[in-house]
C-alpha positions, 0 to 999 in steps of 0.5 A: 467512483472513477478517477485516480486515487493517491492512498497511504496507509501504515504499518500497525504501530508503525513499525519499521519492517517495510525493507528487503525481501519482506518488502519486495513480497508485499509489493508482489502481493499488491500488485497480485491483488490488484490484477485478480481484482481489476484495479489499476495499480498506476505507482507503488512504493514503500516507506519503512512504515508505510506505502503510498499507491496511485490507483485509477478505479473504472466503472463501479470499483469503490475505493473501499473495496479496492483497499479491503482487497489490497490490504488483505492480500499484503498482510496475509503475504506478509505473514507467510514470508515471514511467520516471526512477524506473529512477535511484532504483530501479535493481533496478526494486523499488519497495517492500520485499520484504516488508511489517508486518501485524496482523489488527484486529477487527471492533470495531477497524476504525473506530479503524484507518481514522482512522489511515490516514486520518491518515497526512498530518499525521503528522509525516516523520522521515527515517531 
């Protein structure tokens, strides 16, 4: 499954706790996860509620795989940071189970890393 991959996932409830230093940490963890496991963390960025990743996957990394680890990683990140998450996040599920993907051609890749990038000065709207 090679090729890049624009992927996004949310915040369980999506809730709005992405800001700060809570924020700060799950990039780190995501970036971590992502170098342990030899994926390419191409762009990342965050929304409030949500982050966006630009990942190219070689050779026999799935996309699946790829978003078990990143996603673990992050949360459990998240939890340690911030044990007074467990009151928001009683389940202790961070994101949502699941996650919004599309493969971007090779030729796309520039136009999806400006997006990502641009994820802050998008306006919220809440829900």
């Amino acid at each position: 499954m090679e090729g890049y991959f624009h992927v996004w996932f949310s915040t369980k409830g999506r809730k709005a706790v992405l800001e700060g230093d809570l924020d700060d940490e799950v990039k780190a963890s995501v970036r971590q996860a992502a170098d342990r496991s030899g994926i390419s963390l191409v762009e990342m960025e965050t929304a409030y509620d949500h982050m966006h990743l630009l990942l190219r996957l070689r050779g026999k990394q799935t996309l699946a795989s790829a978003m078990h680890r990143v996603k673990g990683a992050s949360a459990r990140a998240a939890f340690v940071w911030e044990p007074e998450l467990a009151i928001d996040f009683p389940d202790r599920h961070f994101w949502q189970r699941s996650y919004g993907w599309r493969r971007v051609p090779n030729d796309q890749a520039a136009a999806v890393r400006r997006y990502i990038r641009a994820q802050p000065d998008r306006p919220y709207r809440q829900l």
